[in-house]
ROKE-224335 format. One record per residue (C-alpha): residue number from 1; x, y, z. Coordinates in pm, 1 decimal, always signed. Each point is the difference from the previous one (the first is absolute). Layout:
@k NUM px X py Y pz Z
...
***
This chain:
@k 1 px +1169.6 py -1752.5 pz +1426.5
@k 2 px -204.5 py -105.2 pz -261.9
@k 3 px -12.5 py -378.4 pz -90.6
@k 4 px +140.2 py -100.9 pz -322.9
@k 5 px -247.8 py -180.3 pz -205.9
@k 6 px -67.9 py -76.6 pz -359.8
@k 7 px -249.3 py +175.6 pz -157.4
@k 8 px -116.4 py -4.6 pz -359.6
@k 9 px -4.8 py +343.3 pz -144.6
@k 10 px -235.5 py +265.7 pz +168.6
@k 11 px +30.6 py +342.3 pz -211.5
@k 12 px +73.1 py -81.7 pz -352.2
@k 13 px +195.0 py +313.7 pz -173.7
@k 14 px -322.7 py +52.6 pz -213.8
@k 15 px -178.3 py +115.4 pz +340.7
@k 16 px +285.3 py +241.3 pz +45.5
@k 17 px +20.9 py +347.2 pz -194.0
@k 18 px +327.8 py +6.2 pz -162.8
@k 19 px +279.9 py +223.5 pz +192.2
@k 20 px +28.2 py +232.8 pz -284.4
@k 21 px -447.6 py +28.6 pz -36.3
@k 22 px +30.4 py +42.2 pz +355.2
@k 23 px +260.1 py +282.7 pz -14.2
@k 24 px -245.8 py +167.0 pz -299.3
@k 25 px -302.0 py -37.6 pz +203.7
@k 26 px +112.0 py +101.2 pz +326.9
@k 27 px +108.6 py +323.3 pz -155.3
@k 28 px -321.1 py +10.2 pz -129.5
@k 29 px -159.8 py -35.2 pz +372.0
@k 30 px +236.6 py +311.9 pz +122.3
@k 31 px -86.1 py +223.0 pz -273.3
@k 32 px -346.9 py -102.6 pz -45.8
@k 33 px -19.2 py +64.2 pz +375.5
@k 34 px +144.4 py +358.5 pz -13.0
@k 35 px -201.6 py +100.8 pz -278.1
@k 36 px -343.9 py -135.0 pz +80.7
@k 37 px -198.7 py +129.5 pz +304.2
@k 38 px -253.3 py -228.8 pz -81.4
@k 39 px +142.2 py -299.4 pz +12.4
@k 40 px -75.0 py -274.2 pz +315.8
@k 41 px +119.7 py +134.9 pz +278.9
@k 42 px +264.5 py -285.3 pz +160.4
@k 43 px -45.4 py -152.0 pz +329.0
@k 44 px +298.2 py +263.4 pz +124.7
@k 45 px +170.9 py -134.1 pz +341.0
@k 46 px -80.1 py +288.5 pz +270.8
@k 47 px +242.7 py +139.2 pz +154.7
@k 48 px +144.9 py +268.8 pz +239.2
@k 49 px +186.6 py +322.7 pz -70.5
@k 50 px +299.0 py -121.7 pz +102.2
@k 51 px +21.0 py -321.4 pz -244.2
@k 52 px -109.7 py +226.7 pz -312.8
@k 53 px +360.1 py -56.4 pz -128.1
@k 54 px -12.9 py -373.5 pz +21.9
@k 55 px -315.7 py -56.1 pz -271.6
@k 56 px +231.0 py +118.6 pz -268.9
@k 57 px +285.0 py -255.3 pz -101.3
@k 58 px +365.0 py +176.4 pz -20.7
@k 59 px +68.1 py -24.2 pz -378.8
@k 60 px -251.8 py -170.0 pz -139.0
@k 61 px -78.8 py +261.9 pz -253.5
@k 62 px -213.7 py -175.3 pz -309.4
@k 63 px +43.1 py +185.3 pz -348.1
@k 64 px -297.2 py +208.1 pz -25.2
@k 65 px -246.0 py -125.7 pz -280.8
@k 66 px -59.9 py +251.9 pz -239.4
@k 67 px -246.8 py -37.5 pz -299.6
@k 68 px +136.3 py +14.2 pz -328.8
@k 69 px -239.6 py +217.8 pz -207.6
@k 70 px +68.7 py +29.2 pz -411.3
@k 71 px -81.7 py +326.0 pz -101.9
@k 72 px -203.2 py -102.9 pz -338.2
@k 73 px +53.0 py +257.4 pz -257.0
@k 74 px -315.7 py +223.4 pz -21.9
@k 75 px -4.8 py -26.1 pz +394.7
@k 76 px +105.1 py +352.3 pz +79.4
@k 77 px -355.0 py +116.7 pz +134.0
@k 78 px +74.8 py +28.7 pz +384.9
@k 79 px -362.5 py -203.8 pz +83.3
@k 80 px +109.5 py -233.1 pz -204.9
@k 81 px +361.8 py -46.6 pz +119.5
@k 82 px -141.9 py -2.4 pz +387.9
@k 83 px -277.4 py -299.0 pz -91.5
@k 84 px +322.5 py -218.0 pz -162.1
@k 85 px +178.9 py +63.7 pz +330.1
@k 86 px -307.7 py -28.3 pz +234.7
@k 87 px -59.1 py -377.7 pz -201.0
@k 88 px +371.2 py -100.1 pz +71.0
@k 89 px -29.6 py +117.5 pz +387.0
@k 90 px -331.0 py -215.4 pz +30.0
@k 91 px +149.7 py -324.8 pz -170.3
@k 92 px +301.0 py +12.9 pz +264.1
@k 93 px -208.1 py +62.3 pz +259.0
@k 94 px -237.8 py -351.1 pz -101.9
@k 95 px +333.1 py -150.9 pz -37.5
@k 96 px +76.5 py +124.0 pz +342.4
@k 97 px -355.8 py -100.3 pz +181.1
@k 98 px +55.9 py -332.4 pz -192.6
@k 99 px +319.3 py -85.4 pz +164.6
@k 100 px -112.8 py +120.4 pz +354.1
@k 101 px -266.2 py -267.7 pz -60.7
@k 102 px +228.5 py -251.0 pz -61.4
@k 103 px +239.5 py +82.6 pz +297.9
@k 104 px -257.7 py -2.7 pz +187.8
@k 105 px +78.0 py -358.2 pz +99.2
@k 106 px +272.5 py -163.0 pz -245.8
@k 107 px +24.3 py -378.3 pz -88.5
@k 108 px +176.3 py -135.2 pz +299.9
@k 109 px -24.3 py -311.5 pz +146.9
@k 110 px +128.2 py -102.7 pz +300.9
@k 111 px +289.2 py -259.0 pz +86.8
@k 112 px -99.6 py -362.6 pz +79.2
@k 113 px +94.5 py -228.4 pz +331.2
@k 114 px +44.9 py +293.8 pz +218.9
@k 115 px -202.9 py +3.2 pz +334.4
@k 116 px -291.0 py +240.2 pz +66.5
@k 117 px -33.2 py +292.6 pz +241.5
@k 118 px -267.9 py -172.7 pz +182.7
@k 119 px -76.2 py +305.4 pz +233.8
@k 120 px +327.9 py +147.4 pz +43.9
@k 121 px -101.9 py +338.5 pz -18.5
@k 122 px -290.3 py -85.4 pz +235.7
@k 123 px +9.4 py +456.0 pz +200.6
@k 124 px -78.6 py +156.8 pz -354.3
@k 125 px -196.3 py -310.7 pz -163.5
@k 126 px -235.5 py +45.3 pz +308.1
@k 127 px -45.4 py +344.2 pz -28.5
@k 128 px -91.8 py -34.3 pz -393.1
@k 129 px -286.6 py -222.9 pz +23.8
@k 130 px -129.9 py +203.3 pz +322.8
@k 131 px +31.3 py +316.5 pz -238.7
@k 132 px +192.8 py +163.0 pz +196.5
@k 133 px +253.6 py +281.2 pz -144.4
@k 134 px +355.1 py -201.6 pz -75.2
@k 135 px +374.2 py +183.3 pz -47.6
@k 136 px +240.4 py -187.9 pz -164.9
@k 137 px +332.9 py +137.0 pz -28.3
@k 138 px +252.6 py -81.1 pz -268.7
@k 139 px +321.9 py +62.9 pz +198.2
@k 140 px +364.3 py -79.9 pz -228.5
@k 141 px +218.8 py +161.0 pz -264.4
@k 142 px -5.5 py +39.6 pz -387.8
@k 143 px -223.0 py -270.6 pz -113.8
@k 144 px -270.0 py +88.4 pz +287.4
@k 145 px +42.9 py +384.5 pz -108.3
@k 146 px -83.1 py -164.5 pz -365.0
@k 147 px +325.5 py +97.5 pz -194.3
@k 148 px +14.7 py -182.3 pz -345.5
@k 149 px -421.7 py +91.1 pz -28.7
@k 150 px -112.2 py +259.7 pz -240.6
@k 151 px -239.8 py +133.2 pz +160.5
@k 152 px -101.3 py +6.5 pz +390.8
@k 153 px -344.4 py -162.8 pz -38.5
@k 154 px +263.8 py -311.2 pz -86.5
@k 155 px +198.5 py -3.5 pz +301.9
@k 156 px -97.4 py -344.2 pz +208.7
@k 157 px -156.1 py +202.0 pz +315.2
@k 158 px -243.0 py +200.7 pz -266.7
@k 159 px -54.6 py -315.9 pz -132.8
@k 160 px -79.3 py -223.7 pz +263.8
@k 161 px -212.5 py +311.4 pz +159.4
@k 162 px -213.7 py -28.1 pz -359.8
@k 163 px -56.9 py -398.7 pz +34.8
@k 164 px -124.8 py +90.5 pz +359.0
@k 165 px -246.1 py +281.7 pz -63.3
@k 166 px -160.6 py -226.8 pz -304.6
@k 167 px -38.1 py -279.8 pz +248.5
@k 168 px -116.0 py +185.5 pz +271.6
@k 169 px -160.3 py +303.3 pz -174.1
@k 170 px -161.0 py +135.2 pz +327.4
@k 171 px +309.5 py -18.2 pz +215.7
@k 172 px +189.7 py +246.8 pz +126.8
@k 173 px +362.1 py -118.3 pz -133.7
@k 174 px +289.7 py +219.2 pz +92.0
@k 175 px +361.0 py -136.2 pz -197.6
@k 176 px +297.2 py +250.1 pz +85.9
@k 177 px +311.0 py -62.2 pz -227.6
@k 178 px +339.7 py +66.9 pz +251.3
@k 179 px +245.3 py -92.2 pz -228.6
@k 180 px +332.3 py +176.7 pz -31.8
@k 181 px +208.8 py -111.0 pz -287.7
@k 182 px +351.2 py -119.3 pz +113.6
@k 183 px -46.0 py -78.1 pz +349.2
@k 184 px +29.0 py -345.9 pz +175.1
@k 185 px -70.8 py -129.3 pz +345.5
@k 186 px +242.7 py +286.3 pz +174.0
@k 187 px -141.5 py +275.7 pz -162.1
@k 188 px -334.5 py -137.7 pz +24.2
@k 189 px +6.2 py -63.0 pz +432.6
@k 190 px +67.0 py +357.3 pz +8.7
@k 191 px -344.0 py +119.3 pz -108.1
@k 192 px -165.4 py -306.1 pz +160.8
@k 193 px -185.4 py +177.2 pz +189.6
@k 194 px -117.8 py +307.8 pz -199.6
@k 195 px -81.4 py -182.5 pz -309.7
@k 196 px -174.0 py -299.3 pz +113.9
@k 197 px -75.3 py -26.8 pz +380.6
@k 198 px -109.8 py +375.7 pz +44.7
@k 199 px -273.5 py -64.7 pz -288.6
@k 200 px -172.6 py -299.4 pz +213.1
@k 201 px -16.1 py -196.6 pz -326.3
@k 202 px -182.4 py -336.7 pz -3.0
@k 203 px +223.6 py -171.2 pz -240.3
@k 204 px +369.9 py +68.9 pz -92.3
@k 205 px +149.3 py -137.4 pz -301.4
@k 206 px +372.2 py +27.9 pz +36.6
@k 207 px +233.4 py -44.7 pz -294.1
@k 208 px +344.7 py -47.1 pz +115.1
@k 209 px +335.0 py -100.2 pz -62.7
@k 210 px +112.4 py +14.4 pz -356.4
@k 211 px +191.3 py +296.7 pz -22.4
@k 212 px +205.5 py -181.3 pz +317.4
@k 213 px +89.8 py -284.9 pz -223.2
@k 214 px +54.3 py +287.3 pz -265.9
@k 215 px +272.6 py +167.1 pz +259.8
@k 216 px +145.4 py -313.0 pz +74.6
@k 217 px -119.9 py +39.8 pz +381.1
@k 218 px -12.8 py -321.0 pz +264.7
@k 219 px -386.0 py -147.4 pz -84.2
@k 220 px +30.2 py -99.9 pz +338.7
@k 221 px +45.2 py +366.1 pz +186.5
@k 222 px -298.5 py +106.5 pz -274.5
@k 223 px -213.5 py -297.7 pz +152.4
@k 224 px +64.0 py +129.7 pz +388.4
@k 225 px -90.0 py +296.6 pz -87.7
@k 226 px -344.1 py -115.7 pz -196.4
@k 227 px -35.3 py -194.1 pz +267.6
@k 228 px -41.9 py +324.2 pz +261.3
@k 229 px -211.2 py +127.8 pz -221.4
@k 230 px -235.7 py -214.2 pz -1.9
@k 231 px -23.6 py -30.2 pz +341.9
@k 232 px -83.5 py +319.9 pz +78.9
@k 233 px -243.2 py +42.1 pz -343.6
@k 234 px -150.0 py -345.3 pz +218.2
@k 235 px -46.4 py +176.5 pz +289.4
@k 236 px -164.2 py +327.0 pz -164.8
@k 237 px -275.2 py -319.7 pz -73.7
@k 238 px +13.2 py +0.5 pz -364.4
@k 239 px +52.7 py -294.8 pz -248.7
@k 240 px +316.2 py +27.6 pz -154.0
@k 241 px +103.8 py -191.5 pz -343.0
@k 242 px +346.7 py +22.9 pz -109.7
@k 243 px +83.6 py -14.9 pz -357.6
@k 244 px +375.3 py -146.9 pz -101.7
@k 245 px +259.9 py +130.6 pz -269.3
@k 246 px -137.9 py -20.5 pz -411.4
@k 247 px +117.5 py -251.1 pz -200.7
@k 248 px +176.6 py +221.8 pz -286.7
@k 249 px +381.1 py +13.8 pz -182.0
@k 250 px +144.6 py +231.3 pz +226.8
@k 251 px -89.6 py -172.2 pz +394.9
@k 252 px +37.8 py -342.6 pz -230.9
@k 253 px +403.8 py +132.6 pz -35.9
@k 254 px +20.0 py -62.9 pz +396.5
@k 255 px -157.3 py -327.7 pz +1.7
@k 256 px +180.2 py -150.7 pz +318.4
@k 257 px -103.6 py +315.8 pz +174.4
@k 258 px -343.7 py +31.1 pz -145.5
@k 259 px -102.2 py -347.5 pz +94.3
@k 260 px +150.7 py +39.1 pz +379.7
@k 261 px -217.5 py +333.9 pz +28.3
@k 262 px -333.7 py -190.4 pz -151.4
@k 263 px +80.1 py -312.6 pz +276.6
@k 264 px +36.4 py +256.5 pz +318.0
@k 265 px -311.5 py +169.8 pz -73.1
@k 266 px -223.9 py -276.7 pz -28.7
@k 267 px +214.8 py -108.5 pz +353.2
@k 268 px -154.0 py +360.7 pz +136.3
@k 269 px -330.0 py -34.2 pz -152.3
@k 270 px -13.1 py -369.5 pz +155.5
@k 271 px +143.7 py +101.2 pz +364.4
@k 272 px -242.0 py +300.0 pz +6.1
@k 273 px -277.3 py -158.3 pz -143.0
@k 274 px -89.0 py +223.2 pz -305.9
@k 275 px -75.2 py +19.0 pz -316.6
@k 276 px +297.3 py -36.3 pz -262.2
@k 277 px -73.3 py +62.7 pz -412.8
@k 278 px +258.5 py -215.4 pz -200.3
@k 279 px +57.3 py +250.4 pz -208.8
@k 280 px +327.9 py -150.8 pz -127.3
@k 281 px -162.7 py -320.4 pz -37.3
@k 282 px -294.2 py +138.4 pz -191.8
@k 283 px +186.6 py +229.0 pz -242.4
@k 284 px +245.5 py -354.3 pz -87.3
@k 285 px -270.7 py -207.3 pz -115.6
@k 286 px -103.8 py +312.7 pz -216.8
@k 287 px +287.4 py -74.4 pz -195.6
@k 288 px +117.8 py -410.4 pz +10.6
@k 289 px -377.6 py -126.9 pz +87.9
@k 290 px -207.2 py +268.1 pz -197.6
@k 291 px +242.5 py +47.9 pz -282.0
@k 292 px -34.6 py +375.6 pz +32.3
@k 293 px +291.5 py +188.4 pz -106.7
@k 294 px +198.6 py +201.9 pz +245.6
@k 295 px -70.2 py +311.0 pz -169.2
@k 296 px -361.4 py -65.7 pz -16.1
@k 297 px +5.2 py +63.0 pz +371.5
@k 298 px +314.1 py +195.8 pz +81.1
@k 299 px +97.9 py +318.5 pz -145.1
@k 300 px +337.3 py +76.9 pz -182.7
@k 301 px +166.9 py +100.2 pz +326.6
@k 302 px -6.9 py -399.2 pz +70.6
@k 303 px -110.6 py +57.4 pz +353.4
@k 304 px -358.3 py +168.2 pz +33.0
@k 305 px -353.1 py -102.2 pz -104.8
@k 306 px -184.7 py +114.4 pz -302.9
@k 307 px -380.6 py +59.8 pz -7.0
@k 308 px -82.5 py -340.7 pz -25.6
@k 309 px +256.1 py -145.6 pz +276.2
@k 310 px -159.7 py +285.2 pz +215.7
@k 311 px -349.0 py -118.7 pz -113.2
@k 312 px +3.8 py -398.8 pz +64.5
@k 313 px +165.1 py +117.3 pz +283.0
@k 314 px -262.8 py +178.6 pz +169.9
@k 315 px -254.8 py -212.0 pz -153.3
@k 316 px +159.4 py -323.3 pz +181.5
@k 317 px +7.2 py +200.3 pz +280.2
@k 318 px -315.6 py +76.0 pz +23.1
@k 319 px -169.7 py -248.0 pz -81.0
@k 320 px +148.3 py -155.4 pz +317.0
@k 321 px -134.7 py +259.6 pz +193.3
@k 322 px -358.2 py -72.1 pz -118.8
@k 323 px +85.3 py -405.2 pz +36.7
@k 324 px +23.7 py +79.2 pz +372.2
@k 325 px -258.9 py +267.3 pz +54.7
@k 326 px -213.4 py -289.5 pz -161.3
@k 327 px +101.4 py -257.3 pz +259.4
@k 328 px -69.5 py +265.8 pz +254.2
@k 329 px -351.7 py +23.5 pz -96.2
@k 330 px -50.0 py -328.9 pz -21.8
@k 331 px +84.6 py -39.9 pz +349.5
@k 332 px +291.3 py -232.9 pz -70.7
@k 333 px +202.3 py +1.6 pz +328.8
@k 334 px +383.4 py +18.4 pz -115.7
@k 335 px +255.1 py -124.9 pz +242.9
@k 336 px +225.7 py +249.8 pz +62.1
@k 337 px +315.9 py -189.2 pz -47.2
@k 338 px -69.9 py -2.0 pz -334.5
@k 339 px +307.3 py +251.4 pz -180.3
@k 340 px +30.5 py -15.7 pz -326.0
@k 341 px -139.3 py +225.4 pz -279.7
@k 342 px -61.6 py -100.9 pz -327.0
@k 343 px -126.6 py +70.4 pz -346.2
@k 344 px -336.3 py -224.7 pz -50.9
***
């Protein structure tokens, strides 16, 4: 768990875009991207036929952005109504390039006091600075499949496979997003196998347990069953970081349950020496240490992420994987009791 500590204020609200600019310009993004062919391409997560499904969030369906054009009177003259319209398309598609600029890494700072990674992803940190080809594999339910995103280029996998391939621009970096909205640890063990250990990944980022505390379900039968999995994801040889319940309204309701299941998987992630992401920890000093609204990183559901929770998610995230694939090349030799996983 992350250590308490008091921190002046890191992300003022004036860094932030306000929810309802953010709403506006994020349905500018999805239109914009729909309608212009010749806008950046985004750093899309690869994937396989049979995870096509997963890059679109269930429901997350932003109103389309349609130009309002004024038909000035004398404007009949079909050139003349087609230049209006073509001026209208281009200024949502600037607006659009403009705000896939500034998603392209968002204000976020990370929290204070915690400890570093120092080398606890040591299998796919070595393999980066030898430029070798990496495969991560986002493996977890609704908020790894990216529901609550507009768009897919938003979900955290897409993003954290962008920060990568800018980093390490000649690499050969492979992110697979296997999340399945609604499933938990049961559901989750039964496609163990053909999800994550059949695709020989490197890394696995496993996002786990809140829909458990959702259904009420014993944390502790949720972390025996984590705790299988990551032996055998151990002994496939990959690195392994596991990623806790959000911080948001609805897991917030369950609080005696939600704490228990952030406690047992830190136990796992300390017993099987991996990597753990607070991600409860994080998201709660968002909101009492950051001052950051709820909904400035939740959506109106209460429970999943919004662009920007997805985005200083990733971001945190990866910037940890860099912090290690730094130490690596630096020769820094890691003892490998060292467990925990933090945001720098």
């Amino acid at each position: 768990m992350m250590a308490a500590v008091a921190a002046p204020l890191l992300l003022t609200p004036a860094l932030m875009l306000p929810a309802r600019a953010q709403a506006t310009q994020q349905a500018a993004i999805t239109d914009g991207a729909k309608s212009n062919s010749d806008s950046p391409k985004s750093d899309a997560t690869k994937s396989d036929a049979a995870n096509s499904d997963a890059a679109k969030p269930a429901d997350a369906k932003p109103a389309d952005v349609k130009p309002a054009v004024s038909q000035p009177t004398g404007a009949s003259d079909p050139a003349q109504r087609k230049s209006l319209t073509t001026t209208a398309i281009d200024k949502v598609k600037q607006v659009a390039k403009s705000a896939s600029d500034i998603f392209g890494r968002v204000p976020c700072l990370p929290p204070k006091g915690g400890a570093t990674s120092m080398g606890s992803l040591p299998h796919v940190a070595a393999k980066l600075a030898s430029g070798q080809p990496v495969t991560i594999i986002a493996f977890g339910s609704s908020s790894t499949q990216g529901y609550g995103s507009t768009s897919p280029e938003f979900t955290y996998p897409n993003r954290l496979a962008a920060q990568l391939r800018r980093k390490y621009a000649g690499a050969d970096i492979t992110v697979l997003n296997h999340g399945v909205g609604g499933e938990d640890a049961p559901e989750m063990m039964k496609r163990l196998q053909t999800s994550v250990i059949d695709a020989k990944p490197d890394l696995v980022i496993w996002q786990v347990g809140t829909n458990a505390v959702l259904r009420n379900l014993d944390p502790a039968d949720t972390a025996k069953m984590v705790e299988d999995g990551v032996a055998r994801i151990q002994a496939a040889g990959a690195d392994l970081v596991l990623v806790d319940p959000q911080y948001s309204p609805r897991v917030t309701e369950h609080a005696e349950s939600a704490s228990r299941m952030v406690r047992l998987l830190s136990k796992v992630a300390q017993l099987r020496h991996v990597g753990i992401f607070p991600r409860f920890e994080v998201m709660r000093e968002w909101h009492d240490r950051q001052a950051l609204p709820i909904d400035s990183f939740v959506i109106a559901d209460g429970l999943h992420m919004n662009d920007w929770g997805y985005a200083c998610f990733a971001q945190l995230l990866g910037d940890d994987i860099i912090k290690s694939v730094g130490q690596i090349k630096l020769g820094i030799n890691v003892p490998s009791a060292v467990q925990t996983y933090r945001p720098m």
